[in-house]
C-alpha positions in Angstrom: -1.8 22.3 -18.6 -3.2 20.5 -21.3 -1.7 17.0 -22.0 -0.6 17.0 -18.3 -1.8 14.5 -15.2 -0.8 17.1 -12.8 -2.5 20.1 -11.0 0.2 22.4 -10.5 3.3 20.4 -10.1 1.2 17.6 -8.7 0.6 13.9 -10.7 -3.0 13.9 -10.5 -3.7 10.6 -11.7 -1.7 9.2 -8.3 -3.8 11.7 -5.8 -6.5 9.4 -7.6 -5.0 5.9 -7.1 -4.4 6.7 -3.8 -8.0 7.8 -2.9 -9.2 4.4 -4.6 -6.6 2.6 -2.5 -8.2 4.0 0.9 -11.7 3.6 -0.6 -10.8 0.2 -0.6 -9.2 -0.6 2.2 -12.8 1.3 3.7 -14.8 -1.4 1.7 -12.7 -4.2 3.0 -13.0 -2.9 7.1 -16.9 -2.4 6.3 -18.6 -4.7 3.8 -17.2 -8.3 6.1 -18.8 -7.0 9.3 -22.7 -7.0 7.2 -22.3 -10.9 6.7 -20.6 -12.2 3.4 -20.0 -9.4 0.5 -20.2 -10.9 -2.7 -17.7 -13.0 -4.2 -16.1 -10.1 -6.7 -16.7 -7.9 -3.8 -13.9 -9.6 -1.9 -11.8 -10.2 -4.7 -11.3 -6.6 -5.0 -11.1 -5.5 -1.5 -9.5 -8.3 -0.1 -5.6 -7.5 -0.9 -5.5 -5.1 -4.1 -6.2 -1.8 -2.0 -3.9 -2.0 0.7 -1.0 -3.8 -1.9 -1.9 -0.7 -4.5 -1.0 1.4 -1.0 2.0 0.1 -0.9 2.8 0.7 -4.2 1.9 4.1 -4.0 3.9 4.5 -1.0 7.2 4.0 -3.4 5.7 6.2 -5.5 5.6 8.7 -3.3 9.2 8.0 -1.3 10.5 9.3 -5.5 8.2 12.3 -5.4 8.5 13.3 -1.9 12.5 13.4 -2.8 12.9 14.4 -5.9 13.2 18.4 -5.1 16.4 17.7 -2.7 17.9 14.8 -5.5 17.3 17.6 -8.4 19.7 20.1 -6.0 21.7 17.5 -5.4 21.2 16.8 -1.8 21.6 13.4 -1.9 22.2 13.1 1.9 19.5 15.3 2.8 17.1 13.5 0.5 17.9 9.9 2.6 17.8 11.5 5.7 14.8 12.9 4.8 13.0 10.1 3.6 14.1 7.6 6.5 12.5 9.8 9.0 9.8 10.1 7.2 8.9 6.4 7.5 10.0 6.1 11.2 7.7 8.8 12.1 5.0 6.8 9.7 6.1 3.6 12.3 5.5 5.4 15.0 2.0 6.8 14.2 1.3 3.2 13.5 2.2 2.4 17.2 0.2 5.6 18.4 -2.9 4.8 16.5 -2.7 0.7 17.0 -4.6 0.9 20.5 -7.2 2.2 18.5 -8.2 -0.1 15.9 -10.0 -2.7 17.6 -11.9 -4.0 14.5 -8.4 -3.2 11.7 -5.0 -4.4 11.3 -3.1 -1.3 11.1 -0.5 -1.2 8.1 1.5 2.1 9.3 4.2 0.1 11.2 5.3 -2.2 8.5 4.9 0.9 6.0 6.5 3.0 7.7 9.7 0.9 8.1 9.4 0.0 4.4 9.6 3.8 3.9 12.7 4.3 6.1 14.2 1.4 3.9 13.3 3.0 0.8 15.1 5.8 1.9 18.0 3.8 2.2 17.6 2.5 -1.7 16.4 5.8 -2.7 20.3 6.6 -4.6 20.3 3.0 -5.9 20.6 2.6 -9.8 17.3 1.7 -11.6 18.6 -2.1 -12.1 19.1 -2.4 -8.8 15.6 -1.7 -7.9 14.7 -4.3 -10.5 16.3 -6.5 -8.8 15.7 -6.5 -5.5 11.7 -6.2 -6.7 12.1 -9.6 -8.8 13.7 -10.9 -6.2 11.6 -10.6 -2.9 8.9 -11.3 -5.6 10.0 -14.7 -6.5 11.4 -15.4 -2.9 9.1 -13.3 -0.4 6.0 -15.8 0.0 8.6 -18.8 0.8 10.7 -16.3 3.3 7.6 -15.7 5.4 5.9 -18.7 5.4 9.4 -19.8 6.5 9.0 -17.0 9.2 6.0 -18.0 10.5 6.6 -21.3 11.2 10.1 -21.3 12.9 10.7 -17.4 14.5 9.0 -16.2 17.5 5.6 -13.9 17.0 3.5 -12.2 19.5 0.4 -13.7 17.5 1.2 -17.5 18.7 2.6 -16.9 22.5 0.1 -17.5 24.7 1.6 -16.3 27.8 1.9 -12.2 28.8 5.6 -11.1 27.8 8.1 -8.5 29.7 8.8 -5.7 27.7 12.2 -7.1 27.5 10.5 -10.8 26.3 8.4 -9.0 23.4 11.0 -7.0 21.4 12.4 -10.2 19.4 8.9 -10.9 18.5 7.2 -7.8 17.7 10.6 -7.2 15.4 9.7 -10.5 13.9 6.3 -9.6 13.4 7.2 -6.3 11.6 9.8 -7.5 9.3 8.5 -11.4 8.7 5.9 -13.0 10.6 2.9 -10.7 11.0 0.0 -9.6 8.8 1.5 -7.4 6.7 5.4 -7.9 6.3 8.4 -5.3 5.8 9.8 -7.1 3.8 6.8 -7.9 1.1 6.0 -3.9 1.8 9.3 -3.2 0.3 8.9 -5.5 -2.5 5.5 -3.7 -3.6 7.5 0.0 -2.4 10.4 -0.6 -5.0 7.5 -1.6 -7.9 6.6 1.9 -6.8 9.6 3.8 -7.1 10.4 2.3 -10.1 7.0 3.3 -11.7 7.6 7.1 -10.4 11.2 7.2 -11.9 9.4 5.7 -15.1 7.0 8.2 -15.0 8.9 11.6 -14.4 11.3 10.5 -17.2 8.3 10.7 -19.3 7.2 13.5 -18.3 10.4 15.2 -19.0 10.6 13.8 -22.3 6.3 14.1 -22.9 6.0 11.0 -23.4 3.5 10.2 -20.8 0.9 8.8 -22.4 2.7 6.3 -24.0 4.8 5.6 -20.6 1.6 5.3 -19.1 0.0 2.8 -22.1 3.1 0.7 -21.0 2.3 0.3 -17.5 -1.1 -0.4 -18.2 0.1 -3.4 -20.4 2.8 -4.3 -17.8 0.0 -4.4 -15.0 -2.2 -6.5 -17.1 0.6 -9.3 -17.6 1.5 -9.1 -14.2 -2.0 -9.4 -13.6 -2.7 -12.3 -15.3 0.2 -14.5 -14.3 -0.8 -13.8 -11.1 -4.2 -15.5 -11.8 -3.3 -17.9 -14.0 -0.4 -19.3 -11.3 -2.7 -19.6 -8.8 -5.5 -21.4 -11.0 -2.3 -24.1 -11.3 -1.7 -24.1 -8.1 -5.8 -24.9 -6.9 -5.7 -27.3 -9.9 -2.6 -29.2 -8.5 -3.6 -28.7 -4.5 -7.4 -29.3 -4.8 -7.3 -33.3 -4.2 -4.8 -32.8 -0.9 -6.8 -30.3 0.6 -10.3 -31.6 0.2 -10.6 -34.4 -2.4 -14.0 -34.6 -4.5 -14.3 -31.1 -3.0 -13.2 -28.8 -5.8 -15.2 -25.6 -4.5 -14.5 -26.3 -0.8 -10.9 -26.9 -2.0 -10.9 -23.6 -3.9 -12.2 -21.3 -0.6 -9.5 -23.4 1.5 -6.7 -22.3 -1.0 -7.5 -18.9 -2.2 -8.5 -17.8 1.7 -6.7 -14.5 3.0 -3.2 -15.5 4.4 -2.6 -12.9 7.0 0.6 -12.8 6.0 1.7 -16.0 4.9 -0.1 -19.5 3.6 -0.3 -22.1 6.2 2.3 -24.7 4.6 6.1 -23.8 5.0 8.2 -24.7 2.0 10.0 -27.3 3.4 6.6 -29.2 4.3 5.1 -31.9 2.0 3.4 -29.6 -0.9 5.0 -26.2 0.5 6.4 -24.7 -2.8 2.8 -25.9 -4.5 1.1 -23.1 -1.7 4.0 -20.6 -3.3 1.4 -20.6 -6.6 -1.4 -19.3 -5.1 -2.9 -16.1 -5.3 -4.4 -16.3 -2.1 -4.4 -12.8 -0.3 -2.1 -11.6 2.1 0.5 -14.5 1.4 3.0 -12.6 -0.8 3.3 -15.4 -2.7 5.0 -14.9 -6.3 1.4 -15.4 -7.8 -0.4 -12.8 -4.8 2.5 -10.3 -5.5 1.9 -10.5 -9.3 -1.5 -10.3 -9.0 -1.9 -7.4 -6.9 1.0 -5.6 -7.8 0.0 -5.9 -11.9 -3.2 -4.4 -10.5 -2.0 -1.6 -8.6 0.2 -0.8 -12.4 -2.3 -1.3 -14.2 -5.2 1.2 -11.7 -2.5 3.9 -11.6 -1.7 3.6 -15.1 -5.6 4.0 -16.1 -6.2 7.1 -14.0 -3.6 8.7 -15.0 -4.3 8.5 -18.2 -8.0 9.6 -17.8 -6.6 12.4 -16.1 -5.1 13.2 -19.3 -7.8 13.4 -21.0 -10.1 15.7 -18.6 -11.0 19.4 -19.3 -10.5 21.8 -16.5 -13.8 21.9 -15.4 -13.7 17.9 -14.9 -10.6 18.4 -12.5 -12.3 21.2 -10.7 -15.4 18.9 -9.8 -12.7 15.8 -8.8 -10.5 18.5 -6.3 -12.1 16.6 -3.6 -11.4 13.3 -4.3 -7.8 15.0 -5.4 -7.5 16.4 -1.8 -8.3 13.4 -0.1 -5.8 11.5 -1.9 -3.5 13.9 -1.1 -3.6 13.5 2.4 -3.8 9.6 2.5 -2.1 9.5 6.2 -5.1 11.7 7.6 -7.6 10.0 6.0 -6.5 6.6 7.1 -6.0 7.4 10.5 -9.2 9.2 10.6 -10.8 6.2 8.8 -9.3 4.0 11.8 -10.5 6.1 14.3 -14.2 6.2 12.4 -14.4 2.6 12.1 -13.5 1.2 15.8 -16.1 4.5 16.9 -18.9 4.1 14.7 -18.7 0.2 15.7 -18.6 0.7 19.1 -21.7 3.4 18.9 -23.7 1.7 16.4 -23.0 -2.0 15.5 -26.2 -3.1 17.7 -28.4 -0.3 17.1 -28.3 1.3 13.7 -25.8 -1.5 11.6 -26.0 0.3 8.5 -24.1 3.0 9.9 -20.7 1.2 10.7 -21.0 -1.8 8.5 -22.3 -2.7 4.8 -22.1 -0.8 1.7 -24.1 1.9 4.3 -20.8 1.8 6.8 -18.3 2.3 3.6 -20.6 5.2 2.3 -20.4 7.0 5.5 -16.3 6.5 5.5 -16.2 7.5 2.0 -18.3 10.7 2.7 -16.2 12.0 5.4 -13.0 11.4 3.1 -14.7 13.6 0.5 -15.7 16.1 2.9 -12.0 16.6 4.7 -10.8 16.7 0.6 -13.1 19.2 0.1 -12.0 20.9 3.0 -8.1 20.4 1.8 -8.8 21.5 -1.6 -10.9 24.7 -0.4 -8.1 26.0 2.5 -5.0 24.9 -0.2 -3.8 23.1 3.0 -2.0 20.2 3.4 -3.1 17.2 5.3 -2.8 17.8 9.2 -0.6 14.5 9.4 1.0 15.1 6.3 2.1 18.3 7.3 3.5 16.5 10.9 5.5 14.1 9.3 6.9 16.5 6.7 7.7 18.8 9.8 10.3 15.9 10.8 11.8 15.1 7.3 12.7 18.6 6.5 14.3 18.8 9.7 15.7 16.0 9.2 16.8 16.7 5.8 18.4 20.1 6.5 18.3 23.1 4.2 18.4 21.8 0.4 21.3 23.1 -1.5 18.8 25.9 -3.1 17.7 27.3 0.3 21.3 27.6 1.2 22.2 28.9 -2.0 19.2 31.3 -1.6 20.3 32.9 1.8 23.7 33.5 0.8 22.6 35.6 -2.3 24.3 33.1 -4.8 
């Protein structure tokens, strides 16, 4: 296995991404409830992990299909991969009454999924495409969104059933906190990444694939900063003049899905610059999505240069990345818990650096669980149940049990 990022059949180096990804999203849920983290704190936990999710999602949508596409099972592969992210949706809707201190980001993924399952037989270009262009276009289209189409978070009164569908839809493609459609602009950076990737592989030339998306993430990276450093620049004396730091927190402040100004209001397409988090802005998707690139990139290749014994001692971390559903949910569950039980009394258990240690120790210890039993995540293994029933027999099974 020398020269390889994977264990077994496995690309190790995304197991890893994935587990930085939750760690992350952990530090983010934890380190704001112990007062103010510190500024590069924030910068890295606000927006990056749950964006380098995302990617990873895509990623995954390739991997988890590429055994029925190599068949050719092109059907069963859609099918497959479009019930996988409805059942994703719908563990977000299970799980949502529990997260009292989170926004939960399996709805909007999930539905990504089930619409990456849809693009799944698209040509390469096309992928491009449609990236580049909810990219450039996605931060005006929900600040758009949020100003003119209905959304549960800004109607006061209670709704009928019947009343709330046109918003909670709204919500999930456009208008809430983390929108479809900027989830399937970071998925389709994903996918095009994997189908990078396990061209390399076939070819070994990973390394130097992987070099490449390091560089790639870095540009991205940087325009995504240096954007949004125009943007404050050109904003600053509108938003709080003689002000330049209290402009600067204004600006760069998390978005929750969108920035404040729509583009058709006076200075709208000058928000579309910043990198503020949460926005999906053309500057916050270049930003986050070079960094996501750029983290997977990095891993992987340290991956490839680790001895055996160095991948035996990171089978934890492995596992846990491995199960990422299970170890959010369990993470959700955790937090709104451990908040409940100890936010007066003992702090430093659910909050702080001490709150993200003890979420970060329970991942460990349910990868080391994983990676000791050779078993698969308990959700994982749920919502593969449904996709390969979904899917049907691939063309080898069928071929199998008919002796050809």
């Amino acid at each position: 296995m020398s020269g390889s990022a994977r264990a077994g059949d496995r690309l190790v180096g995304i197991d890893l991404a994935r587990f930085v990804a939750l760690a992350g999203m952990m530090a983010a849920h934890t380190l704001t409830w112990a007062g103010a983290p510190p500024a590069a704190a924030v910068a890295l936990t606000d927006g990056p992990p749950s964006t380098l999710f995302a990617v990873l999602g895509g990623v995954s949508v390739v991997l988890a299909a590429r055994a029925r596409l190599a068949v050719g099972d092109r059907a069963g592969a859609v099918r497959s991969t479009v019930v996988r992210g409805l059942v994703v949706a719908v563990l977000g809707v299970l799980v949502a009454p529990l997260a009292t201190a989170v926004y939960v980001v399996l709805v909007p993924f999930g539905v990504a999924i089930a619409v990456g399952g849809l693009a799944l037989l698209a040509p390469t270009w096309l992928l491009a495409v449609l990236a580049a262009a909810i990219g450039v276009g996605g931060g005006s289209a929900v600040a758009w969104g949020a100003a003119n189409l209905p959304s549960l978070t800004r109607i006061s009164r209670e709704l009928s059933p019947a009343e709330s569908l046109l918003p909670a839809l709204t919500d999930v493609l456009l208008t809430g906190v983390y929108p479809a459609l900027i989830w399937f602009g970071y998925l389709l950076m994903g996918m095009l990444a994997a189908r990078a990737l396990l061209a390399a592989r076939a070819q070994h030339a990973e390394r130097a694939t992987l070099v490449r998306l390091a560089g790639l993430g870095a540009l991205l990276a940087g325009i995504g900063v240096a954007l949004s450093e125009v943007g404050v620049l050109l904003l600053t004396t509108a938003v709080a003049p003689g002000e330049p730091a209290l402009a600067r927190d204004i600006l760069l402040q998390n978005g929750y899905g969108a920035v404040p100004v729509a583009p058709a209001e006076p200075g709208g397409l000058l928000w579309q610059l910043l990198a503020a988090p949460h926005t999906g802005t053309p500057a916050d998707i270049a930003r986050t999505a070079g960094i996501a690139l750029l983290t997977i990139a990095l891993l992987s290749l340290l991956v490839l240069r680790l001895g055996p014994r160095a991948r035996r001692l990171l089978e934890p971390v492995r596992a846990a990345g491995g199960a990422p559903l299970t170890i959010y949910i369990v993470h959700i569950v955790l937090v709104t818990l451990l908040g409940g039980l100890f936010i007066e009394t003992a702090p430093g258990i659910a909050s702080g650096w001490g709150g993200w240690a003890v979420q970060v120790a329970v991942a460990l210890l349910i990868g080391a669980w994983l990676a000791a039993s050779g078993a698969r995540g308990p959700f994982e293994r749920l919502v593969g149940w449904f996709a390969d029933r979904a899917g049907g027999d691939r063309a080898d099974d069928r071929a199998h049990a008919t002796g050809g």
